[in-house]
C-alpha positions, 0 to 999 in steps of 0.5 A: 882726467881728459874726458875721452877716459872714462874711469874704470869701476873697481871690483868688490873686495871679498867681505861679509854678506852685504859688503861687496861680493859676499864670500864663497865659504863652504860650496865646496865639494864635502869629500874633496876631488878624486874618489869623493867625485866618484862617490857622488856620481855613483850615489846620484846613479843609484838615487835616478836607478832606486827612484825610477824603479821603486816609483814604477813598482809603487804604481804597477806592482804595489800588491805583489811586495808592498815592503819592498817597494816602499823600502826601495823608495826610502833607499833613493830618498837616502840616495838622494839626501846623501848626493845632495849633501856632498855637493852642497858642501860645508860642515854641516851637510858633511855631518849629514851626509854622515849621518845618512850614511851610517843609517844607510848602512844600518839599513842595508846591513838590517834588510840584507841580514832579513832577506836571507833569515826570512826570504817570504817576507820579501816576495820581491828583491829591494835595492838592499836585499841579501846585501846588494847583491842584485847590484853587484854589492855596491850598496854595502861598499857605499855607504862604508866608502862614504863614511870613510871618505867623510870622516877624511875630510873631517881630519883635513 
C-alpha cells in the first residue's frame, strides 16, 4: 500500500454489549408514532401543569385543602411516571406505564365519583375531581386512550 493512503477504519458491527457498538433494542417510543406521540405530549403538559400547580398550593395554601393539594401532586407524579415510561420505551416500561395507567384511572374514577357524593371534603378542586372537569375532561380520556394505545402495542 503507497504511503500516501492511509488505511480507513472499519465501523463496528452491531453485537452484544461490549462487542462494538452495542445494540439499540428497546429505546423506542413504547406506543409507536402518531397518537402514541400525541399521548406523550399531552401526559408531559399535564405532568408541567399538575406539579406546577399542586407545588404552589402545597407551599401557599396547605391549610385551605390539605387532601387535594397532596392528591394533585400524587396526580403529577403519575403523570410523570407514565410520560417517562412511554419514551424510554421497551417491554418493561410498556407494562409500567400499564400498569400506572389503570391505577390513573382507578384514581380518577375514585376522586371523581368522592368529589360529587361528598364535595365538603374537597374545599378546593384536584386535577381529578368531578372527572377532570376542570380540565376539559381530559383526565378521564387519558389514562383510557393510554391503556388502549399500550395494549396495541403489546399485540404488535
Amino acid at each position: 500500500m503507497p504511503e500516501s493512503e492511509t488505511p480507513r477504519a472499519e465501523a463496528p458491527e452491531p453485537g452484544p454489549a461490549g462487542a462494538g457498538e452495542p445494540e439499540r433494542r428497546g429505546r423506542r417510543l413504547a406506543i409507536g408514532k402518531g397518537p402514541g406521540r400525541l399521548l406523550v405530549l399531552v401526559y408531559g403538559v399535564f405532568t408541567v401543569a399538575a406539579a406546577s400547580r399542586s407545588l404552589y398550593q402545597l407551599i401557599a395554601q396547605y391549610e385551605e385543602a390539605p387532601l387535594a393539594y397532596v392528591l394533585s401532586a400524587v396526580s403529577a407524579l403519575v403523570y410523570a411516571f407514565i410520560t417517562v415510561s412511554l419514551v424510554r420505551g421497551g417491554e418493561g416500561a410498556r407494562r409500567a406505564a400499564l400498569l400506572c395507567c389503570a391505577a390513573e384511572l382507578v384514581g380518577v374514577l375514585t376522586v371523581g365519583t368522592w368529589t360529587l357524593v361528598e364535595p365538603s371534603a374537597f374545599p378546593d378542586a384536584t386535577v381529578w375531581s368531578d372527572y377532570g372537569m376542570g380540565y376539559l375532561f381530559i383526565p378521564i380520556f387519558l389514562p383510557v386512550t393510554g391503556l388502549l394505545l399500550l395494549r396495541r402495542a403489546q399485540r404488535a
